[in-house]
Each structure stands twice: as C-alpha cells, then as structure tokens.
PQR file with spaces between the fields and no chain letter, atoms N, CA, C, O and H, PARSE charges and radii, in Angstrom:
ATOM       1  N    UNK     1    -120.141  103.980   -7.597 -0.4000 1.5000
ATOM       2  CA   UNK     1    -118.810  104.094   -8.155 -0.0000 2.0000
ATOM       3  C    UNK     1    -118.209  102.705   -8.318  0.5500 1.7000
ATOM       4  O    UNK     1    -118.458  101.752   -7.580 -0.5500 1.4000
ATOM       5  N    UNK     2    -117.386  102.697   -9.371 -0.4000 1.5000
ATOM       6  CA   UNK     2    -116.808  101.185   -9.287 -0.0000 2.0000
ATOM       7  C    UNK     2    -115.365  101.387   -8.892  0.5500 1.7000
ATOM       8  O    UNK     2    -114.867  102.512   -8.850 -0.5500 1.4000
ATOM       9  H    UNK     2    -117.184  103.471   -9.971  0.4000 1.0000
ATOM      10  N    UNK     3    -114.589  100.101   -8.553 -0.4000 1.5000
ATOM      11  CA   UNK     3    -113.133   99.876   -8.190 -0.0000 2.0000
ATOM      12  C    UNK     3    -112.586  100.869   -8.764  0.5500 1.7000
ATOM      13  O    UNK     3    -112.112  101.709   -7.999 -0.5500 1.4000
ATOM      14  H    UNK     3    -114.993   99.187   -8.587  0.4000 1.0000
ATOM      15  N    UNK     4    -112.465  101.110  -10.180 -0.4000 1.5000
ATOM      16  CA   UNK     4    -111.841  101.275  -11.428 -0.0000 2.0000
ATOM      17  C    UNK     4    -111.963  103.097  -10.921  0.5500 1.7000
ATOM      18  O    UNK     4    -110.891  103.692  -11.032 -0.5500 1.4000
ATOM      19  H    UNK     4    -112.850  100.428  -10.801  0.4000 1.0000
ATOM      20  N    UNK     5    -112.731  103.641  -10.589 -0.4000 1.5000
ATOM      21  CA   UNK     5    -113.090  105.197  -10.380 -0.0000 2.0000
ATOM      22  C    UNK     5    -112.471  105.639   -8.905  0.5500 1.7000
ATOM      23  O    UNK     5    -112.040  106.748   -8.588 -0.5500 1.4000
ATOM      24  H    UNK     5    -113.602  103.157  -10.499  0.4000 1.0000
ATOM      25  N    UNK     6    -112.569  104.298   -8.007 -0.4000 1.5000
ATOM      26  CA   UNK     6    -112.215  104.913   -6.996 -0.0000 2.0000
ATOM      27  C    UNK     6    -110.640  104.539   -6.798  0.5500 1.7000
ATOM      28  O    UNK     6    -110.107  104.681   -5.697 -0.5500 1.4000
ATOM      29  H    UNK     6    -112.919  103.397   -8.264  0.4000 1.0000
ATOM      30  N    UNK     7    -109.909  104.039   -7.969 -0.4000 1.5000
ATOM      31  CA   UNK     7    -108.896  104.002   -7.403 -0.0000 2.0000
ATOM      32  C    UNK     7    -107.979  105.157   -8.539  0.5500 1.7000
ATOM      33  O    UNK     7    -106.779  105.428   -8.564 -0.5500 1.4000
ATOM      34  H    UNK     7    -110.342  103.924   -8.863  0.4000 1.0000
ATOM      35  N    UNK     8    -108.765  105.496   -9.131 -0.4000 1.5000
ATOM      36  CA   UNK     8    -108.385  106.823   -9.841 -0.0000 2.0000
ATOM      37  C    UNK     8    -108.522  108.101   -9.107  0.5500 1.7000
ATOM      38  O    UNK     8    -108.077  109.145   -9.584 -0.5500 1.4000
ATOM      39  H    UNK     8    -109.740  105.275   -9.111  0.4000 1.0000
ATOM      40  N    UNK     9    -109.240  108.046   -7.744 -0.4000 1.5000
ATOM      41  CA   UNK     9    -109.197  108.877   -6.779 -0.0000 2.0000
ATOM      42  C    UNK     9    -108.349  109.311   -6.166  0.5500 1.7000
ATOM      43  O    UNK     9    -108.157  110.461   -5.771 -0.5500 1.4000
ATOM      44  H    UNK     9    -109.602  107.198   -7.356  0.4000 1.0000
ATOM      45  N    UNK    10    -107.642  108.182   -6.018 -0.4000 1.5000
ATOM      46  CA   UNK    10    -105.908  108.062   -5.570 -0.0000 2.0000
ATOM      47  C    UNK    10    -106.139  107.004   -4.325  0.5500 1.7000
ATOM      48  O    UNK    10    -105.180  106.905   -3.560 -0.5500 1.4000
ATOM      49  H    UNK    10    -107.797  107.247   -6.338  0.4000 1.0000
ATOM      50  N    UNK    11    -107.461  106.093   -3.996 -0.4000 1.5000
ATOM      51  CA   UNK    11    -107.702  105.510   -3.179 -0.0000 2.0000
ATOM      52  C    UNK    11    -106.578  103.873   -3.380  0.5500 1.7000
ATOM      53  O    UNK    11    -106.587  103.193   -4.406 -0.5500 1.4000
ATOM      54  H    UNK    11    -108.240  106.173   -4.618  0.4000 1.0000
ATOM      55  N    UNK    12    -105.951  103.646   -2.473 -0.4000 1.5000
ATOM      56  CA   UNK    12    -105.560  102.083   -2.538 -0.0000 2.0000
ATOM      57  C    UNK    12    -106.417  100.999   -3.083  0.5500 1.7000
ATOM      58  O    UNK    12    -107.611  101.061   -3.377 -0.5500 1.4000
ATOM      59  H    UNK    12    -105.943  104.198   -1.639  0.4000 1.0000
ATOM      60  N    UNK    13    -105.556   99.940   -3.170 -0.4000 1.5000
ATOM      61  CA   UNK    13    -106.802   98.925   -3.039 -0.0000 2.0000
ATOM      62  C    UNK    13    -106.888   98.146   -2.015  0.5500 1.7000
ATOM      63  O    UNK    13    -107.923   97.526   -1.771 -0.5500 1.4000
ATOM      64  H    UNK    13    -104.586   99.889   -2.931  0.4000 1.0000
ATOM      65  N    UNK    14    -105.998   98.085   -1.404 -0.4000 1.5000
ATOM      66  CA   UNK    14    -106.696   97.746   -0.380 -0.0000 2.0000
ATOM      67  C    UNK    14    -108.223   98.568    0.749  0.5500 1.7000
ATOM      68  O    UNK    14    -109.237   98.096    1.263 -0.5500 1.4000
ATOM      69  H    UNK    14    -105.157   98.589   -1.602  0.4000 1.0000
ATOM      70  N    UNK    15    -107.669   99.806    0.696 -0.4000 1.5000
ATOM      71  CA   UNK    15    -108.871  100.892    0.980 -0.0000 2.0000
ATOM      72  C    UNK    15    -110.026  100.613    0.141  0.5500 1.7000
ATOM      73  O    UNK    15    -111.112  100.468    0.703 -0.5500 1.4000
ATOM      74  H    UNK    15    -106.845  100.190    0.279  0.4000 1.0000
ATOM      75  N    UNK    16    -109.949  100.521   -1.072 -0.4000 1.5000
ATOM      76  CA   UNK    16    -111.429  100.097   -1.968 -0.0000 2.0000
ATOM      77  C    UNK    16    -111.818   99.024   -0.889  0.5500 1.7000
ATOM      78  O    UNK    16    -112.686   98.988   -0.017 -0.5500 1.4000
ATOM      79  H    UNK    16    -109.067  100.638   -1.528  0.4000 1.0000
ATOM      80  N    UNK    17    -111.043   98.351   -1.208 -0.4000 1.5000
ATOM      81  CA   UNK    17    -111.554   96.770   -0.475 -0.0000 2.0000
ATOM      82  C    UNK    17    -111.906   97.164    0.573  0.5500 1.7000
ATOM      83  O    UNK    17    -113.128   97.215    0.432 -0.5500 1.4000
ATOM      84  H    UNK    17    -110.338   98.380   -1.916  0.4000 1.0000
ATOM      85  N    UNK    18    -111.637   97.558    1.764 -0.4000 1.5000
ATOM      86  CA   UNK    18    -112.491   98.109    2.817 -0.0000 2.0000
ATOM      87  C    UNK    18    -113.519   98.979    2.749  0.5500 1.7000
ATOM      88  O    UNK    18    -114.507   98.769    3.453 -0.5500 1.4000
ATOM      89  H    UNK    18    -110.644   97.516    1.878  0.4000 1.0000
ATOM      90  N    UNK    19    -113.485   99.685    2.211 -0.4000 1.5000
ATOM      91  CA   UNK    19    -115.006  100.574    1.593 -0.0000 2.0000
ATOM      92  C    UNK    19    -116.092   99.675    0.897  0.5500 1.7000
ATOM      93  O    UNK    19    -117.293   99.836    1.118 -0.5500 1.4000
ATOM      94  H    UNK    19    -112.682   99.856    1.640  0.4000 1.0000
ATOM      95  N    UNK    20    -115.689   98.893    0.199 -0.4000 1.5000
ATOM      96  CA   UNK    20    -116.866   98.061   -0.728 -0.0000 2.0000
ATOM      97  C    UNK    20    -117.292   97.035    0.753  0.5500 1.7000
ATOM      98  O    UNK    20    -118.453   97.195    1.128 -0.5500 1.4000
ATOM      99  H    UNK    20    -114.714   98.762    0.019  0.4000 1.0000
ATOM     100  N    UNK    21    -116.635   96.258    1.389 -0.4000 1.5000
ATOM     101  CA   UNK    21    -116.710   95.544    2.756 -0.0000 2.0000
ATOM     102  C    UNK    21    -117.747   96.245    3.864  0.5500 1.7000
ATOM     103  O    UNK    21    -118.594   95.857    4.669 -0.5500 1.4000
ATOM     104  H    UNK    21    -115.692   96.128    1.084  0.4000 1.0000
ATOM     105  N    UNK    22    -117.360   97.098    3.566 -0.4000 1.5000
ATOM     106  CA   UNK    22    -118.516   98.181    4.708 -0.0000 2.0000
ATOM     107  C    UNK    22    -119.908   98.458    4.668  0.5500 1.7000
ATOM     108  O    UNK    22    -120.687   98.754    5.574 -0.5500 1.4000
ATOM     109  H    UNK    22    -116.673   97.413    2.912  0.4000 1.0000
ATOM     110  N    UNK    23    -120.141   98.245    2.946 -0.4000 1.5000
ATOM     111  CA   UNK    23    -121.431   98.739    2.376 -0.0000 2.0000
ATOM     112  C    UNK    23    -122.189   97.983    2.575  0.5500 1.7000
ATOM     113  O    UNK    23    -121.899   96.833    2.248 -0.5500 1.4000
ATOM     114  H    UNK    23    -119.508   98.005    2.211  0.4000 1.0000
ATOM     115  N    UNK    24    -123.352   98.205    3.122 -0.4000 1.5000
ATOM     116  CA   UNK    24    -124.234   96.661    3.908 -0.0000 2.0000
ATOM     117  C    UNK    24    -124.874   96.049    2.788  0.5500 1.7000
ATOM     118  O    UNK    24    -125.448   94.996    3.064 -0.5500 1.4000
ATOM     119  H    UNK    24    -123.588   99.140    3.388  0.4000 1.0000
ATOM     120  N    UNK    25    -124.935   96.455    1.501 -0.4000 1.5000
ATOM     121  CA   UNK    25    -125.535   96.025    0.569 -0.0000 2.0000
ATOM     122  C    UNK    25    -124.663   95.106    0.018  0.5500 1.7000
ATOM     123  O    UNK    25    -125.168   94.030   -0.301 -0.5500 1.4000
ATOM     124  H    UNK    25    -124.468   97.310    1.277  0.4000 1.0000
ATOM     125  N    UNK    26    -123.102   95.307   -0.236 -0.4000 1.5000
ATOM     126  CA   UNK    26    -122.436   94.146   -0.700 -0.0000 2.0000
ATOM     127  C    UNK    26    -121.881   93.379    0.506  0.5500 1.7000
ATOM     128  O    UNK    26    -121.998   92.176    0.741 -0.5500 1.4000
ATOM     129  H    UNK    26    -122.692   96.182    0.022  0.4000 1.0000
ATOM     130  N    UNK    27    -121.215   94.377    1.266 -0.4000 1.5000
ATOM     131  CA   UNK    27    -120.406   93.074    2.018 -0.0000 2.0000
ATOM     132  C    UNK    27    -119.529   92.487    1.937  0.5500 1.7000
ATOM     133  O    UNK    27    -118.720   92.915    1.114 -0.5500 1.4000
ATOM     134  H    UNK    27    -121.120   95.354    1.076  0.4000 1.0000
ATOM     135  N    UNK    28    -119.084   91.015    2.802 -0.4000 1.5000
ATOM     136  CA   UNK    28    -117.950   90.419    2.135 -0.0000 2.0000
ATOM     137  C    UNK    28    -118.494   89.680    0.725  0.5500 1.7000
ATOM     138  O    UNK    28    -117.599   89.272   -0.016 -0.5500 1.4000
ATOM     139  H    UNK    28    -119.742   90.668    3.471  0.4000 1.0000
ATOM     140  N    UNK    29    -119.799   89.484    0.318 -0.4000 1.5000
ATOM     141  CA   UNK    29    -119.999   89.222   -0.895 -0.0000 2.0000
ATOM     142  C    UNK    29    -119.662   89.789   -2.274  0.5500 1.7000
ATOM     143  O    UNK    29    -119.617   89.247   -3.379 -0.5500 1.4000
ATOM     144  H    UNK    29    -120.525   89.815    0.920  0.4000 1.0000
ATOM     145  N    UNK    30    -119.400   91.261   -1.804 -0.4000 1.5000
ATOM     146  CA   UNK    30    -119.090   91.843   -2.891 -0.0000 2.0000
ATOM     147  C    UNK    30    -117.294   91.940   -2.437  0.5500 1.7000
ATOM     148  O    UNK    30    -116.405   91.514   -3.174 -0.5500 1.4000
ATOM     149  H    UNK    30    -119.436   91.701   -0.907  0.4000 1.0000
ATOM     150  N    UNK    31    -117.156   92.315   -1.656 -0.4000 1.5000
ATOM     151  CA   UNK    31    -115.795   92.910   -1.134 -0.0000 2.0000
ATOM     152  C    UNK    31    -114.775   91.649   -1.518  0.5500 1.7000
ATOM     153  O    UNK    31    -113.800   91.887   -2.232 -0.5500 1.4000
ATOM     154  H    UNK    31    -117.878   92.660   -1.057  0.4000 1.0000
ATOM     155  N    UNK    32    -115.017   90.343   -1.042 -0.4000 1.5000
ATOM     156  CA   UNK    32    -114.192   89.385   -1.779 -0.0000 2.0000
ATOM     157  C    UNK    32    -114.010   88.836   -3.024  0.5500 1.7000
ATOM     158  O    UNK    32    -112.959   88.276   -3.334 -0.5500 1.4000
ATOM     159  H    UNK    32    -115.809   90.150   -0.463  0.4000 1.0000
ATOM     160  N    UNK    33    -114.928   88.948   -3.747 -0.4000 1.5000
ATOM     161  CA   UNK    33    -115.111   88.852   -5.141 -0.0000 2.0000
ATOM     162  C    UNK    33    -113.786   89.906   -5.749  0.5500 1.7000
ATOM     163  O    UNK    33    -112.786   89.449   -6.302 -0.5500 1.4000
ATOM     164  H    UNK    33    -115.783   89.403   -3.496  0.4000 1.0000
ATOM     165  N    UNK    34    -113.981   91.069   -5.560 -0.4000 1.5000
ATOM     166  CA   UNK    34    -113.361   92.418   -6.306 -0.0000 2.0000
ATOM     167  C    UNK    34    -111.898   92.054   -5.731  0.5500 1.7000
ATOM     168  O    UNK    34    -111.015   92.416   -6.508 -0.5500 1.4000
ATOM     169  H    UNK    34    -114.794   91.441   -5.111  0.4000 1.0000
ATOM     170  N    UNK    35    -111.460   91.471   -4.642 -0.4000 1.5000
ATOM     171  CA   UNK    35    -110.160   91.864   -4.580 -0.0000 2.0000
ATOM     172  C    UNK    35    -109.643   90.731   -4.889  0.5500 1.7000
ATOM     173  O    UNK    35    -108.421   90.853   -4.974 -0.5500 1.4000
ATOM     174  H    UNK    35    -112.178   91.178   -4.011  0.4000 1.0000
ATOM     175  N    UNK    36    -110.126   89.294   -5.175 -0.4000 1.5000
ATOM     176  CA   UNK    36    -110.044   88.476   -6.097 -0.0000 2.0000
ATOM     177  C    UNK    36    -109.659   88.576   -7.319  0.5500 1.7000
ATOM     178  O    UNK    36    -108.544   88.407   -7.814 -0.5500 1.4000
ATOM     179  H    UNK    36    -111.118   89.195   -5.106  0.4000 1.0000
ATOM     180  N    UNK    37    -111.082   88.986   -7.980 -0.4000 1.5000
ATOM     181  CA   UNK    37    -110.822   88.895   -9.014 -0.0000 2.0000
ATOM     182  C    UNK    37    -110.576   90.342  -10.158  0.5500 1.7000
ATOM     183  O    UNK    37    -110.261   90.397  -11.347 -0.5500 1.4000
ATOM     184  H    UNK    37    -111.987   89.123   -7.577  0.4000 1.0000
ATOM     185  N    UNK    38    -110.889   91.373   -9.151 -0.4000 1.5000
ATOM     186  CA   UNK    38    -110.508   92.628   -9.810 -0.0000 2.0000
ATOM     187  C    UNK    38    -109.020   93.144   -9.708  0.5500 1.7000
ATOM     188  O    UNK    38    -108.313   93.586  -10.613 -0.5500 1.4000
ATOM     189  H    UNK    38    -111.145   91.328   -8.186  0.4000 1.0000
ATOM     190  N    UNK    39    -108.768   92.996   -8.555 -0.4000 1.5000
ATOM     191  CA   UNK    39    -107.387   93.633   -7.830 -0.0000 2.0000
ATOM     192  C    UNK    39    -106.474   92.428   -7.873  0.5500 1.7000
ATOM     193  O    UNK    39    -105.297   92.732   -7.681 -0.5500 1.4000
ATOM     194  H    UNK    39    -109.343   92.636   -7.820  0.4000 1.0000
ATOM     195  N    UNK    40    -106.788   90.643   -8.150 -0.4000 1.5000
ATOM     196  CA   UNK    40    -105.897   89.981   -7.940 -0.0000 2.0000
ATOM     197  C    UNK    40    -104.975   89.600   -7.110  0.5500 1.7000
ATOM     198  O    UNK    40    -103.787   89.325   -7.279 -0.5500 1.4000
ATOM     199  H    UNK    40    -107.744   90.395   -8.306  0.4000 1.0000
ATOM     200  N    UNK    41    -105.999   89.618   -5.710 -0.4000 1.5000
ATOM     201  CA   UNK    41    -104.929   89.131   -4.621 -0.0000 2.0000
ATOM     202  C    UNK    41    -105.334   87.939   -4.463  0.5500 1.7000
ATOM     203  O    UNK    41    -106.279   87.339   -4.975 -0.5500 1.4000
ATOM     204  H    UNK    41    -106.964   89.842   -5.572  0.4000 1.0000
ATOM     205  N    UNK    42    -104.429   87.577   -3.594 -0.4000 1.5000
ATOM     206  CA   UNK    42    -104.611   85.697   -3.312 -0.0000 2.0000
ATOM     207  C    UNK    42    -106.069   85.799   -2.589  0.5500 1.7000
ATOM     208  O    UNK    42    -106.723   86.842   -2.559 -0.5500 1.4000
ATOM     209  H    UNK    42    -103.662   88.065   -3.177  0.4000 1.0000
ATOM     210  N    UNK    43    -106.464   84.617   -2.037 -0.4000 1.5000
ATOM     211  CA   UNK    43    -107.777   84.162   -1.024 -0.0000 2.0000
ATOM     212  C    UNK    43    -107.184   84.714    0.421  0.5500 1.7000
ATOM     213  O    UNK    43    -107.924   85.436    1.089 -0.5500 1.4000
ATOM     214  H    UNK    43    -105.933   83.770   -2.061  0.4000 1.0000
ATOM     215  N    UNK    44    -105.900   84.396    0.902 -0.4000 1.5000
ATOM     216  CA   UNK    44    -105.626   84.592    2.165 -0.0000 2.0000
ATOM     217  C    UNK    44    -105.539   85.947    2.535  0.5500 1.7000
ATOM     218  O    UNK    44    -106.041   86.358    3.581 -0.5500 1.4000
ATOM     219  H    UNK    44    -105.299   83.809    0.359  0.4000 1.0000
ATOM     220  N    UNK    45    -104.785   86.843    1.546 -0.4000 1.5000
ATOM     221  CA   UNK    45    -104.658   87.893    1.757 -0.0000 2.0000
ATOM     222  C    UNK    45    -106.365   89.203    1.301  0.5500 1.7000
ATOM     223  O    UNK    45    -106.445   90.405    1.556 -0.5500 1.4000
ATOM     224  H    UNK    45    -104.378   86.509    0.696  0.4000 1.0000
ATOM     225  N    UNK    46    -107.050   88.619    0.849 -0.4000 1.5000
ATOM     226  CA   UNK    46    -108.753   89.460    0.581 -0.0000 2.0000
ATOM     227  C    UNK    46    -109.398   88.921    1.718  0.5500 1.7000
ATOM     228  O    UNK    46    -110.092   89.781    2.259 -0.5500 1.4000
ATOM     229  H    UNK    46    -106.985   87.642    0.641  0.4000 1.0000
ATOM     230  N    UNK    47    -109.428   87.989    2.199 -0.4000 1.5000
ATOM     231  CA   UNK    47    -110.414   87.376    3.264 -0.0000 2.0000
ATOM     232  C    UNK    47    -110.125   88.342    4.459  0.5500 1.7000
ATOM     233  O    UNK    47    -111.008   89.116    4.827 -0.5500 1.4000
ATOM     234  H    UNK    47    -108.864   87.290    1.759  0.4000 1.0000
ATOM     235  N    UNK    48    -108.887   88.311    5.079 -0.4000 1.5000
ATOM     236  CA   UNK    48    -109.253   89.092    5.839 -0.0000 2.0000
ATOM     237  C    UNK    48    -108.539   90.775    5.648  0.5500 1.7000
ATOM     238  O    UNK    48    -108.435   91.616    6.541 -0.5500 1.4000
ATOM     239  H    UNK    48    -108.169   87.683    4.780  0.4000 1.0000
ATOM     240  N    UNK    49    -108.264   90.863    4.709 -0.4000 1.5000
ATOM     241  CA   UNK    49    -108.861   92.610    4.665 -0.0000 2.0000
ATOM     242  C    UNK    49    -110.373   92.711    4.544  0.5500 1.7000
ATOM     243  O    UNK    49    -110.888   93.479    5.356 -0.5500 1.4000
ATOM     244  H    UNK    49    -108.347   90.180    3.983  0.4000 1.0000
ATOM     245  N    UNK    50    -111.219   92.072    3.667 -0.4000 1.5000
ATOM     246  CA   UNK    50    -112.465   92.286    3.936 -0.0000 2.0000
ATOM     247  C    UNK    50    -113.521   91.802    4.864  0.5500 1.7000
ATOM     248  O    UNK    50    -114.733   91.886    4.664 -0.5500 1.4000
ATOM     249  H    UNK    50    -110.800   91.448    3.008  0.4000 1.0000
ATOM     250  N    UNK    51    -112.701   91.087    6.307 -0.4000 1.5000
ATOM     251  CA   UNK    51    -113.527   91.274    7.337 -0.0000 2.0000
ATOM     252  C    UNK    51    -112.353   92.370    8.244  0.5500 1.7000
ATOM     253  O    UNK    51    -112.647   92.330    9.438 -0.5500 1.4000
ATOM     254  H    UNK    51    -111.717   91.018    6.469  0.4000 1.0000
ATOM     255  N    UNK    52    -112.096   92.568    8.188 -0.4000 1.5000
ATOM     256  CA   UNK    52    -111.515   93.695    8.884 -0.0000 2.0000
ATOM     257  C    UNK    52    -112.492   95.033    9.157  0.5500 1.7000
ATOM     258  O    UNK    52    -112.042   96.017    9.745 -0.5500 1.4000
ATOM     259  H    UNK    52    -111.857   92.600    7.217  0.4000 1.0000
C-alpha cells in the first residue's frame, strides 16, 4: 500500500509514518524519506516520529 491509500483509510500521518518505520524492510530508510518528502514535515519533527 502506499502513503496516498493509507491515508485515505482515515489513517494519520503521522500513524503512516509509524507503520512504514516498523516494516523491517523499509525502516527509518523508508519512513524518513515519506514524511519528508511526501507528508512535508521538517527533519526534526520525522526523525523522531520514525524512531519512535
């Protein structure tokens, strides 16, 4: 699923961002990227929702 589907779920984004963070396949590799540059939050505020 991408960002875009799961937040048509009615999921947050910050919740995406913790779900994509969890997935051992992406990680914070994927998880910081997306709330960057998908969702548009600053660096301070994605870093640590996605080690959370």
């Amino acid at each position: 699923m991408s960002p875009e589907e799961l937040l048509s779920l009615g999921f947050s984004k910050e919740l995406v961002v913790l779900i994509i963070s969890a997935l051992p396949i992406f990680e914070l590799r994927g998880a910081i990227p997306v709330a960057i540059n998908v969702f548009h939050f600053p660096w301070y505020y994605a870093l640590p929702l996605a080690i959370i």
